[in-house]
Every structure is written in structure tokens, then in C-alpha cells.
N, C-alpha and C positions, 0 to 999 in steps of 0.2 A: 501554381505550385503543387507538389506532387506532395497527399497526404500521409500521415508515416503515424505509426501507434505500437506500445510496448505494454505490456504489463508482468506484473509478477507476482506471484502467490506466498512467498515468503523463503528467507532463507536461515537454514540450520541444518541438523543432521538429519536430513529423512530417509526415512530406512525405503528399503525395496520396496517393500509393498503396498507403501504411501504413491511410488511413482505413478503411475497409470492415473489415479485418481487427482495427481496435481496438474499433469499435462493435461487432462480431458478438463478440468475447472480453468485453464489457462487457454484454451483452443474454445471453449463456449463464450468467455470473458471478448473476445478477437472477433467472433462467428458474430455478437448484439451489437460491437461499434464500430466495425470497418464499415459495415453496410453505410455507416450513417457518415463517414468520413467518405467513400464513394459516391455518394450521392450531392456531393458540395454542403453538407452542415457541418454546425461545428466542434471543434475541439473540445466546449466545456460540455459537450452533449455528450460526446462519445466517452470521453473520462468517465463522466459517472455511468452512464449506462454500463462500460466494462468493468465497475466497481462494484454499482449493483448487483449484477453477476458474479462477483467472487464473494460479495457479500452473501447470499442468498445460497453458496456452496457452502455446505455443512463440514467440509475438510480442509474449511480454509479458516482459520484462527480472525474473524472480521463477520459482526454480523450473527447470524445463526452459526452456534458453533463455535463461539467463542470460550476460549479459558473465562474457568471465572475465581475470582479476587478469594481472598481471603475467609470475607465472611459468605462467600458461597453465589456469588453473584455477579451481572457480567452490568461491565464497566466499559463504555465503548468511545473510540476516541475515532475524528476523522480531519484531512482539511481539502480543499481545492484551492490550485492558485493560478490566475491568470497572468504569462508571461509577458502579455501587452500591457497591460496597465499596473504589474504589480500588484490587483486587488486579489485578496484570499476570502476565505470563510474559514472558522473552524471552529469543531464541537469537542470538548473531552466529558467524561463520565459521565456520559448518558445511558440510561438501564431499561429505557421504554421505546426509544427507535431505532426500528425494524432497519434500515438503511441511514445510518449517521453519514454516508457521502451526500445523499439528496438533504437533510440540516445545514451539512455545508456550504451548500450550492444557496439554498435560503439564507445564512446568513452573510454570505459573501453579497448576493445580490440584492437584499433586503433589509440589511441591520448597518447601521452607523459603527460597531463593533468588530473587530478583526475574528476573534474567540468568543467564545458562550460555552456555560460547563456547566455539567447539573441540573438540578430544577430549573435553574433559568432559562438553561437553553432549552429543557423540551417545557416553557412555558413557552418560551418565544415559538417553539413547532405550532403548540397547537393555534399560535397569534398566524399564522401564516397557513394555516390548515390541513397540517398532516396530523395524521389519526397516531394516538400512542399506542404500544400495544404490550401486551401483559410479558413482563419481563422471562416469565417461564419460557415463552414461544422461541426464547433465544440461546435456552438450557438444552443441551443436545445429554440424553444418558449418556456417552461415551465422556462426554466433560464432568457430570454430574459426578461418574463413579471416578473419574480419574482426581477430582479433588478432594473427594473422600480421601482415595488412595496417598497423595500428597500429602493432605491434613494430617495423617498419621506416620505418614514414613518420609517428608522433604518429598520435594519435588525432583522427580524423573519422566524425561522421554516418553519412556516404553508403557506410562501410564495411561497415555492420549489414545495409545491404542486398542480397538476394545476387539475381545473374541470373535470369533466367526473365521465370514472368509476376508482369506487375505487382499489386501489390493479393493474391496468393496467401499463406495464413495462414504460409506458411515463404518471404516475400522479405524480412520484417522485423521487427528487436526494437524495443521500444518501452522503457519505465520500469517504474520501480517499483510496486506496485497497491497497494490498501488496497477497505478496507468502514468501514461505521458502518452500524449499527444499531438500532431502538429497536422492542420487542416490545409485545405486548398488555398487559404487566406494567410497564411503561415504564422497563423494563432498557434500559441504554445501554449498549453495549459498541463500541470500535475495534480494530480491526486493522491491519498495514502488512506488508509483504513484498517484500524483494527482492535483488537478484542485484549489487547497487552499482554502482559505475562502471567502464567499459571500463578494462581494463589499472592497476588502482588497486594501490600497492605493498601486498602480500600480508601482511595482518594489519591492513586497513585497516578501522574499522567509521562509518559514515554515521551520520545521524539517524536511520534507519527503526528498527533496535531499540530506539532509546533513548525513555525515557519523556518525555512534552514536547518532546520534538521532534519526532520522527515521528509520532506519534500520543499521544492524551490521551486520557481520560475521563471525567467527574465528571459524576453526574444532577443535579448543582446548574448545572450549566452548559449540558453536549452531550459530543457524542463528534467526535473530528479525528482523519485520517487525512492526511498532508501528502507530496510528492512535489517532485522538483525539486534544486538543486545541497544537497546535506546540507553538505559545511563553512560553507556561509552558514546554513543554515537552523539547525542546532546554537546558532548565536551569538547568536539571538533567541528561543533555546525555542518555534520556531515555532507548535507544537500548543498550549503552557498559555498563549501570546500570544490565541491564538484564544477558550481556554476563557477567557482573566479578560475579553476583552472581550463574550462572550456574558453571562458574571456581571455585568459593571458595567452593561451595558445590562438585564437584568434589575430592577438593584436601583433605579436614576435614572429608565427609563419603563414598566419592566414587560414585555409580551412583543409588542410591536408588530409591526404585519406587516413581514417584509423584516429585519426584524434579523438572521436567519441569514447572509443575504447580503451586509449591512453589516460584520458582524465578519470574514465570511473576507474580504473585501477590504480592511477597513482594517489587517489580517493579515500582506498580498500586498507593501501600502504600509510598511508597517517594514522588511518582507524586504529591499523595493529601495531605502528609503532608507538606513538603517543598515547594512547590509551592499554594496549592487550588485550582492543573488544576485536569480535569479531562480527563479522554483516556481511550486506553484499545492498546495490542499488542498480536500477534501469533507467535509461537515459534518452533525449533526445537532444543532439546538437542544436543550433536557430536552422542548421539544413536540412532537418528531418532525418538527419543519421543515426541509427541506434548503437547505443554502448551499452554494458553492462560486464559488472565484478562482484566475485563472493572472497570471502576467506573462511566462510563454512563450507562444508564439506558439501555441498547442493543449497541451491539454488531453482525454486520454480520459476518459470520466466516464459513470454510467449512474444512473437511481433510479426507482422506483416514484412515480407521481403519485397527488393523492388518489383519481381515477378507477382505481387499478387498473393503469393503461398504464405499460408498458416508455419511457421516453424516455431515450436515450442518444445520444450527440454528441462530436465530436472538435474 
């Protein structure tokens, strides 16, 4: 089977000069896990390696770079979920590791628990032996002064952005990121990752860790990876919304071209009608088909085409 891989850096308003810097963190994310989907490994490999990688980009709101909370501090949330077997992992408010999608991966494959959150869960890191590390390394100045900024005037946009030149991969954070996956094995695996929202009251956890909303997986369906305002998104199980509509379109016409892209958007359409959030998610069918839908204004997003080629777009 022909392997297939999506990722995306987050969605909301990004201004012009954010672009160049989300498509390059979106096109290096593609560059560390195609190779490893090309070579016959697998799906839960490449998710987080292309995680990692948007993790460890300072312009992507996940990881180094992350918004931080209220009292000044970043609060990080991740999950991975295996579409063959339905097992996941997930971390919320952790403030000491460096990459909360590798936590994940440990405790999906290593803990009798679905979630871990807090001190528990970077005890259980360091029970499995990753190193913590000092929560400043993950304070970027452009975030620091932009919570200042917030702290006193509510939170704005235009705060994330810090002086200099325009378009440089440290003038801007963006969102949340995620992967989906499908390997030579036709393992489906999702991932989500990230840093929440600017100045959110501390102990606050989104849709990104949580199962079906941030992200899903089932080989009977696809893999979803979802991005965008989480208190709306939570109230429609954004992600298993996506996965029953790739099911039902499966079972009523089969696997028709464009269905990937009809379920994340008729998706998009719940989001804003039943709630009035707005988002956007990346997708893979059980055939390795990619889909994806915003009802923000952009959308980061990257994926391997059948050709081989990098295509990624803001």
C-alpha cells in the first residue's frame, strides 16, 4: 500500500508575514517523516517525528514557542492514536517537556492509562527516562512580551508578533500542529500538539489531548488531526464527527473520489453551525486520501502528493 502523510501548523488569522515561516515549519515537518514512510517504517514513527519538528519550530504555538497561561507559564498538552487498535496516549499541562508528542508515544505504549496530566505525568517521563527540562527553554521573548502585552490590554493577535523583520521564523507564533499518517501497512495513526491558548486560566486543557476532539483514529474510517478555537470544538467531538462521516460515506457509496474533502468540510459546517466556533482539521481516508477544511481565514497545512512532491500552503 502506498504511504500517504498530512500535517498542519495551525489555523486562524495569519497575517502575511507569518506565511513563509509556516509553509517552511510545514515543508521540514514532511522533509523528517516521509523519508521514514518511504523506507517501509511506520506510521506511529513518522507522526511524531513530523510533531517533533513543528514542535521544536519556535513559530508554531506547540513546544518551544508556546503561548503561555495566565500566570506566565506554558502549559502543554499532546496525544497519539493508533487507528488499528484504537490505543492512544495523552499528556495535558505539562511545563517541563521539551516534546509532549514523544510523552505521548510513552504513555500510549507504556502506561495502563489513556491520559496523564501534570506532575504525574512528567513523573511517569522521567519513570520511562526522558530528561525534564527547565520550563524557561520553552519561553520564547516574542511570547514572554506578548503576555505582558495581553496581561494588560486582553488578549490580541498582533501581540504574538514581535518587531524586526517581517516573515523571520522568530516575528511569529502561529497554532496548534498535528500529523496523520497512513504507512505501507496501512496503519493509520494521528497526532495533535500544543501550547493552548494565550493567557488561558492555568489548569485549562483544550481539545488537543482529548480523544475525538483533537484528534481520532479508526482504520475503518481515517485519521483527524483538528485545530482551531477548542471550547467549540470539544462540544461537537470535532475529530469522531469527521471519522463517522468518512464511515457513513463509506458504508452508503463506497470510497468515492473527494470524500476525504467532503467529510472535513461538512465537519467545518457543524463546527459553525452548532457552535459559532471557528477551526479547520487534516485528514486521511483508511485509503491514504488527504482532506482538509478551515472556516479561519488560513489555514497551515503540508502533505505529500501521489507524485512524491512536497505541497504545502497557508
Amino acid at each position: 500500500m502506498k504511504p500517504s502523510i498530512i500535517v498542519h501548523g495551525g489555523a486562524w488569522s495569519i497575517p502575511d508575514a507569518a506565511v513563509a515561516a509556516c509553509r517552511a515549519g510545514c515543508q521540514a515537518a514532511l522533509a523528517v517523516a516521509w523519508p521514514i514512510l518511504e523506507r517501509g517504517g511506520s506510521s506511529l514513527d513518522a507522526v511524531e517525528a513530523a510533531i517533533v519538528s513543528l514542535e521544536e519550530h519556535p513559530e508554531f504555538d506547540a513546544g518551544i514557542g508556546s503561548h503561555l497561561n495566565a500566570a506566565g507559564r506554558v502549559a502543554l498538552d499532546a496525544i497519539l492514536m493508533e487507528g488499528q487498535t484504537l490505543k492512544a496516549g495523552a499528556v495535558a499541562v505539562v511545563e517541563r517537556i521539551r516534546n509532549p508528542i514523544r510523552l505521548a508515544r510513552k504513555i500510549l505504549q507504556s502506561s495502563e492509562h489513556l491520559m496523564l496530566v501534570g506532575a504525574g505525568a512528567e513523573k511517569f517521563a522521567v519513570e520511562q527516562g526522558m530528561a525534564l527540562c527547565d520550563p524557561e527553554e520553552l519561553i520564547t521573548a516574542r511570547e514572554r512580551r506578548a503576555w505582558q502585552q495581553c496581561s494588560v490590554h486582553g488578549h490580541r493577535d498582533e501581540f504574538h508578533f514581535s518587531p524586526g523583520t517581517p516573515g523571520s521564523p522568530s516575528s511569529v507564533a502561529t497554532g496548534t500542529v498535528g500529523a496523520v499518517a497512513m504507512d505501507s501497512q496501512g496503519r493509520i495513526v494521528a497526532g495533535t500538539s500544543t501550547g493552548g491558548t494565550c493567557c488561558k486560566r492555568p489548569g485549562r486543557v483544550g481539545d488537543s489531548p482529548l480523544i475525538g476532539c483533537g484528534c481520532y483514529a479508526d482504520e475503518q474510517a481515517g485519521g483527524i488531526s483538528c485545530t482551531g478555537w477548542g471550547e467549540a470544538i470539544m462540544k461537537v467531538v470535532l475529530a469522531k464527527t469527521a471519522a463517522d462521516l468518512l464511515r457513513a460515506g463509506y458504508e452508503s457509496t463506497g470510497e468515492p473520489e473527494g470524500a476525504a474533502f467532503r467529510a472535513a468540510q461538512k465537519s467545518i459546517e457543524i463546527l459553525a453551525v452548532r457552535t459559532q466556533g471557528t477551526g479547520g482539521l487534516i485528514l486521511l481516508d483508511r485509503a491514504g486520501r488527504v482532506g482538509f477544511a478551515h472556516s479561519t481565514p488560513r489555514m497551515a497545512y503540508g502533505y505529500v502528493a501521489p507524485d512524491g512532491s512536497f505541497i504545502t500552503s497557508v
